[in-house]
N, C-alpha and C positions, 0 to 999 in steps of 0.2 A: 418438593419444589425447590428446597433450599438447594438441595445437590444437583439436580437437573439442571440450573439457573449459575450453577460452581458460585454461589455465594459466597463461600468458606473463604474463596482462592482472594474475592474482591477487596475482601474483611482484611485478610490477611498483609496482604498489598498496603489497603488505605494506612492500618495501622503502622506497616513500615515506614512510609513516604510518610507518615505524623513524627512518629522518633528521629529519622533521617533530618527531618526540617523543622524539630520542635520550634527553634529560636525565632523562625522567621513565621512559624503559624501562629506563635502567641499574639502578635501585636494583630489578627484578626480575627483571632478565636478559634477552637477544637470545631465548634458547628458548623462556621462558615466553611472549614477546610473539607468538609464529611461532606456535604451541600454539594459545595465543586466537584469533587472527586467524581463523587457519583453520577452527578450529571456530564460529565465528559467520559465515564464509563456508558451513559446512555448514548450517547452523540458519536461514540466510538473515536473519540480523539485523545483516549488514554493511553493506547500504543506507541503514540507517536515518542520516536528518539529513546524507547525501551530497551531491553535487551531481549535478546532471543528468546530466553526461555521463559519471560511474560507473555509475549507474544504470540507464541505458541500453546500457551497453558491455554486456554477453552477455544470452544467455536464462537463465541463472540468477539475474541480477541484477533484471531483467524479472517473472519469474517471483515474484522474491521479493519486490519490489516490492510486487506484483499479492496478494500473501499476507498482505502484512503494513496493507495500505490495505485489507483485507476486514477482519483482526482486529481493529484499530484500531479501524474506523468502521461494523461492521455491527448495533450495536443504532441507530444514525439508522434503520436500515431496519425494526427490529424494535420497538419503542416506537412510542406514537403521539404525534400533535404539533397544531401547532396550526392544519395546515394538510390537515389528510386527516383523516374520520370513519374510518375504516376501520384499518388496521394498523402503517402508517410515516407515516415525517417524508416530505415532498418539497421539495426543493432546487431550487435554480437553477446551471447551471453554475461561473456564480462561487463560489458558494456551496459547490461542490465542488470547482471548483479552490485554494479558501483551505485543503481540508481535504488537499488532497495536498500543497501547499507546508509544511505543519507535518511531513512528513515528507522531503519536498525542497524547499528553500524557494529552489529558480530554477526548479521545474517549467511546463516552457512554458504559458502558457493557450493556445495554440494546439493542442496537443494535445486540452486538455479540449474546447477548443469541438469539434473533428471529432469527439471521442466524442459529444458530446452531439448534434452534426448525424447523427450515427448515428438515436438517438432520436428527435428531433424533425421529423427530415428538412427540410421545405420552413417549417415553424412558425417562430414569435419564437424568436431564440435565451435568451431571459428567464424562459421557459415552465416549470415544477416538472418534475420526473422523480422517479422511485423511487429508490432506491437499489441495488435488483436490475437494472430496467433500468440505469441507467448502470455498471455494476458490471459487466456481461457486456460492454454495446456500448464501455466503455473496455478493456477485456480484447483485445479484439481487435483495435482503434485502437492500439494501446501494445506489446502483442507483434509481431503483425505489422505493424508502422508499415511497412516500406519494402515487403511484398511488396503493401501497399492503395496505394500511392505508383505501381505500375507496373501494379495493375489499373483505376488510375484512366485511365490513360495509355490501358491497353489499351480501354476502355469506347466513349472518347472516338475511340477510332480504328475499331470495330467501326462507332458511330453514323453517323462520316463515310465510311465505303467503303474505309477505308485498312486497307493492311495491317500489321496490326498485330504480327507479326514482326518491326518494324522498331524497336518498345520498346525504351529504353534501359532498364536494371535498376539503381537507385542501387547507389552502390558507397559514398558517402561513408559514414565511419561517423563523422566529426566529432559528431553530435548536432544538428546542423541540419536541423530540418524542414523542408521547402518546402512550400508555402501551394496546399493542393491547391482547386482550383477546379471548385464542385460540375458534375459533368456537366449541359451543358445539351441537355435531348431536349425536340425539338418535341411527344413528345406523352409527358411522363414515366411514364404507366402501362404505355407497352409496350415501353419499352426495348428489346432485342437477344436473336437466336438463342440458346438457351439451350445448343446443342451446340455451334455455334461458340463462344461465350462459353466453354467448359470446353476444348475443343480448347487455345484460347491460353494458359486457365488452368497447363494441362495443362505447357505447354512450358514457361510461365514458371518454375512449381515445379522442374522438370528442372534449369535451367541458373541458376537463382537462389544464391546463396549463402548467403544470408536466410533467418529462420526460415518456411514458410509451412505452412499446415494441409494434412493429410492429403489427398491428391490423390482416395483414395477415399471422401470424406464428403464431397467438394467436389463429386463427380460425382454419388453418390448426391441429394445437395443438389438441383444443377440438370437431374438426367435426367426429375424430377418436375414439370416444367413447362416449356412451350415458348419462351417470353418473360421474360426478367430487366431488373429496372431496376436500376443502381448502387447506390443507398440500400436496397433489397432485397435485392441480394446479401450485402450487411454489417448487414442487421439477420437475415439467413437464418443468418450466422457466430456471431453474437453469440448468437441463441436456440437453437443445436444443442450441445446435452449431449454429443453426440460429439465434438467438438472439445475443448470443455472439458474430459472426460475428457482427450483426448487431450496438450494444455496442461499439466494437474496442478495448477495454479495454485491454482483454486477450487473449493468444493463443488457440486453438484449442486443447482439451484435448490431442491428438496424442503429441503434440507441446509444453507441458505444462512447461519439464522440459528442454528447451534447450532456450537457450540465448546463442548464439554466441560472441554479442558485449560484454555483460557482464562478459562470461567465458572469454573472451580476456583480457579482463582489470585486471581482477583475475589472469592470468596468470603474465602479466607486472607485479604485486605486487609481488606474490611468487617469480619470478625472481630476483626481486630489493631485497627482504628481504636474498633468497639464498645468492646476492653476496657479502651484507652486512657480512653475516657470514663466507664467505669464503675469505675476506677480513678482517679480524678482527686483533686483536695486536697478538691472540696464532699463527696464520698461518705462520705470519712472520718472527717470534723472530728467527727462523732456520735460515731463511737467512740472515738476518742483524746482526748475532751472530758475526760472524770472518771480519765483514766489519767497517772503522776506523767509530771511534764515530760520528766527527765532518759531516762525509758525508754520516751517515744513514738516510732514508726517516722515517721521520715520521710518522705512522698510525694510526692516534686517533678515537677514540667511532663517529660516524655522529651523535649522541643525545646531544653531550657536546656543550654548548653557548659555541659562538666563541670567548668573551672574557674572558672564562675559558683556550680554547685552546691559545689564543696570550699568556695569563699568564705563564703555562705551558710552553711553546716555550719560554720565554724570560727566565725562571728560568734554563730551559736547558741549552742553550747558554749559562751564567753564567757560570752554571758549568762545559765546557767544557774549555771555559777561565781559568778558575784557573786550572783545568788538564795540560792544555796548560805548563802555565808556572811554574808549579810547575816539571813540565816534566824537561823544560828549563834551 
């Protein structure tokens, strides 16, 4: 359970980030720090602002990744913009990869671009995409990075006659991606046996140690047609709900753009910020105009240090005292 769960990786983690910040966890204690930790390892908001290769170490991290770049950034996809008549913004891969690096800020653009060749396929790699589209086809680029790594291998060996048995399966888990190179088929719309293609699939998932999708969505997948091309089979990954289901990661395209808990939270802020403004010092000055000096309420800026505001307040008083008795 412990290995299945990567225990070891979390243990190892907490303990770093306790040496890293002994000074400032002392003044609240080893337990309290272990407490938090782990409960924002539950809540999946231990990724956030990490480096790459935390990020990438388990499918929880993956998964939470994949969770929190949906919460994030999914009204781009929900608002309209300046570049679609229609319901979303569309971007350019750069343009997405700038928006993952605010959350990993070494996130390889290598990655983005293979999501986005997901997408685009043979196209400019400059070209807009949705935010749904890339959203699913980085979903499956990013989780399963290493089991697309050894079906690229295997594609490439169905096209040439090889036996594709003979795949190595990465093992590295450094974070080092290798620079997959898009399969070249003499005539890309008819790519390879769809039965052999699942046959190999089939074994790969077997003896893999990597996360890979459901061996039965992947057959159901390819039993529906007799010819697969590479960039098809990973845009076939990316558009099946069954997977996703199966992931947990994201909602259901229907579902894509709604977050209740999060439009909630959104809301509490626009409110707080509204009341800040409707409470400000112009709102008041009407009413505390004709009211005596000494017993007007105060209404200062909630941004000023509070030993700016005692300052202020004693320098007042002051001069209300001399008012006083100069009045006298």
């Amino acid at each position: 359970f412990a290995a299945q769960r990567h225990v070891l990786t979390y243990m190892e983690d907490a303990v770093s980030q306790l040496l890293e910040n002994r000074e400032d966890i002392s003044q609240y204690g080893i337990a309290r720090f272990f407490t938090e930790y782990f409960n924002s390892v539950r809540q999946g908001t231990h990724i956030l602002f990490r480096e790459f290769s935390f990020v990438q170490a388990t499918p929880h991290n993956r998964a939470s990744f994949l969770r929190t770049f949906w919460r994030c950034f999914r009204t781009v996809g929900k608002n309209g913009g300046k570049y679609s008549s229609i319901c979303c913004y569309l971007l350019t891969a750069q343009e997405y990869h700038c928006l993952l690096q605010l959350l990993c800020p070494d996130f390889p653009m290598e990655l983005t671009q293979k999501a986005a060749r997901i997408v685009l396929m043979d196209d400019a790699m400059d070209c807009l995409m949705s935010f749904s589209d890339f959203l699913f086809a980085f979903q499956i680029q990013f989780y399963y990075s290493e089991f697309l790594e050894s079906v690229a291998a295997i594609y490439q060996d169905l096209l040439a006659g090889k036996n594709p048995n003979t795949v190595i399966v990465p093992t590295s888990s450094s974070g080092q991606h290798r620079q997959r190179q898009p399969p070249s088929d003499c005539n890309p719309l008819e790519g390879v046996e769809a039965s052999l293609f699942y046959q190999c699939l089939e074994s790969l998932c077997d003896r893999s140690k990597y996360s890979c999708p459901p061996s039965a969505l992947v057959k159901e997948m390819l039993s529906s047609v007799q010819r697969m091309t590479f960039y098809g089979f990973l845009m076939a990954l990316a558009k099946d709900q069954g997977i996703n289901r199966a992931l947990g990661a994201l909602p259901d395209t229907g579902d894509l753009f709604l977050d209740p808990a999060m439009d909630q939270e959104i809301e509490k802020l626009v409110a707080q910020v509204s009341g800040l403004s409707v409470s400000g010092p112009s709102s008041s000055s009407a009413d505390t105009a004709n009211m005596p000096v000494r017993n007007s309420p105060r209404i200062n800026s909630p941004w000023k240090p509070l030993h700016h505001r005692r300052k202020m307040d004693a320098e007042s008083e002051g001069s209300n005292e001399e008012t006083d008795s100069s009045e006298n």
